[in-house]
Phi, psi and omega in degrees: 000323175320312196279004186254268187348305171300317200286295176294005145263334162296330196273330162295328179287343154293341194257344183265314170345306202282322196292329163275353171087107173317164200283141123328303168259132222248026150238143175270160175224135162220144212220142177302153170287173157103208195323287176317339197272325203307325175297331158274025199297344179252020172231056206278319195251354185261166219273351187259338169264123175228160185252182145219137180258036181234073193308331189281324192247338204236017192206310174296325187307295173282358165273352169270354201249358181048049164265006162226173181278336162214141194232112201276127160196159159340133158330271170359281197288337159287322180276359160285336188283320189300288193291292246262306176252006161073031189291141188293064148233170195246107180286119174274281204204158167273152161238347161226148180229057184093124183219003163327094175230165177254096076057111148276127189273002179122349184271357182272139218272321189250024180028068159216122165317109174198162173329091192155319144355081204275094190267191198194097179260155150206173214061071217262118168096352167262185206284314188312319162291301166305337171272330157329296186294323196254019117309304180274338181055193200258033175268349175276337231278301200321299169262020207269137181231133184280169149223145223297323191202148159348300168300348164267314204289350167283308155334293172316309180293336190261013213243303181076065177189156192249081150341305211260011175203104154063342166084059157280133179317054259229124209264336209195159189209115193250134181206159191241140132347123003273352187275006144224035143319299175319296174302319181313319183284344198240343190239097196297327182286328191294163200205143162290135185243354164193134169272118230257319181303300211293300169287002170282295183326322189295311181228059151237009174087011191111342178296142156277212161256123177243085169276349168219146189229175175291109177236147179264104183280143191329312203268356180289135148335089198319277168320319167310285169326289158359296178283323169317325198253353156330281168322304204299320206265313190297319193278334160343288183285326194277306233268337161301302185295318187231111222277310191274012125352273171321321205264306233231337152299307177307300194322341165247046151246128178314300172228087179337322221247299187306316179312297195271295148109051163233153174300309173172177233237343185257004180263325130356270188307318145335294182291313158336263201331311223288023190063055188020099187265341147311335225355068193288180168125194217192139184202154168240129180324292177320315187305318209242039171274008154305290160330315194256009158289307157008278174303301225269335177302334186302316180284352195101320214284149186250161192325155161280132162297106173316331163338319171270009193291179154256000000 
């Protein structure tokens, strides 16, 4: 009976072990909140995955310093830490293609985009303002008035007011995914009044938007690397294909909002039905480098070195 005891305390203290769950992933990752986090939907607990919702302070800094093994970031801000600061990575692959839309709030009298128009951009000189401009070119410019960040262009939009001036009448709203699934459920006039994805393809030939990618650090393990973006791309397709996948992934995050940077699993679930509006999905980078010189032209950025491909 002595040797029966020790054995069954070892195996409940094995049994307590197991309950918290080993990391899933044999990598580490830190991935911006919002569209890109989304891809990570089966690793809501694990210890390998982190999010930041400040990618320029909270994400760029350790991809120049090569602390982690994969790194989530705007196209862009990775292939400059790459060509520009020599950061130890690789462009692997895309995971969002855009999530952009221009918003009505109802007030425009004759419901057509055009000059006169009282909009409302934000992030001014970053991708939602640049993918705007090389839709629209400056013909729209006369009235457009900016605001600092996603979270005011949402105000504005469920307000229908220019918030941060005078509480002025804002006719168009440029606003991103999930916030603005979040208005649509609490504010019945607005409407989508353009997709922003849909007119970039048109006069760009078929190109998507490759706005957020995969970078691979230099020193991971080639096979490792391989097998991650395997993963990555399968668990991609099945959350696209089955929605409650997803949903059920979200559902074991401790705080849904601080992780993830979404509001909640049913506003999720919403941009799915919604012709996946998140524009979630998976490209392998090399395969697109058309596309994504494309996307990069939008920045100033000269053609890409297949060199920095993975």
């Amino acid at each position: 009976m002595k040797k029966v005891l020790p054995l069954l305390s070892t195996l409940a203290l094995l049994a307590g072990c197991a309950s918290k769950g080993p990391t899933n992933l044999e990598v580490s990752v830190l991935c911006p909140t919002g569209a890109p986090a989304l891809a990570f939907y089966n690793y809501a607990t694990d210890t390998n995955f982190e999010t930041n919702a400040n990618a320029s302070e909270g994400i760029l800094p350790l991809m120049l310093k090569g602390e982690k093994d994969v790194v989530i970031l705007p196209t862009n801000a990775g292939v400059q830490a790459i060509t520009k600061k020599s950061a130890p990575y690789k462009l692997a692959a895309t995971i969002t293609f855009g999530n952009v839309y221009l918003a009505s709030t109802g007030h425009d009298a004759d419901n057509t985009l055009n000059d006169g128009d009282y909009i409302i951009l934000f992030s001014q000189g970053q991708v939602p303002d640049l993918l705007f401009h090389y839709v629209f070119g400056d013909t729209l410019d006369s009235n457009a008035h900016y605001v600092s960040n996603g979270t005011d262009a949402a105000k504005c939009l469920k307000q229908g007011k220019n918030i941060t001036s005078n509480n002025e009448d804002v006719d168009y709203v440029l606003i991103a995914e999930p916030a603005l699934q979040n208005v649509l459920n609490t504010t019945p006039n607005v409407k989508i009044a353009k997709n922003i994805q849909e007119e970039y393809k048109a006069k760009s030939n078929g190109l998507d938007i490759f706005q957020a990618s995969v970078f691979i650090n230099n020193n991971l393990d080639n096979s490792k690397a391989k097998s991650f973006l395997k993963q990555l791309e399968k668990d991609v397709k099945d959350g696209l294909k089955d929605v409650n996948k997803v949903k059920e992934g979200l559902a074991k995050a401790e705080n849904l909002t601080s992780k993830y940077g979404v509001p909640s699993v049913e506003v999720v679930e919403q941009t799915f039905a919604n012709n996946n509006s998140m524009g979630l999905g998976y490209k392998n980078a090399k395969e697109n480098k058309a596309a994504i010189d494309n996307f990069l032209s939008l920045f100033n950025i000269a053609e890409t070195n297949e060199e920095i491909y993975f």
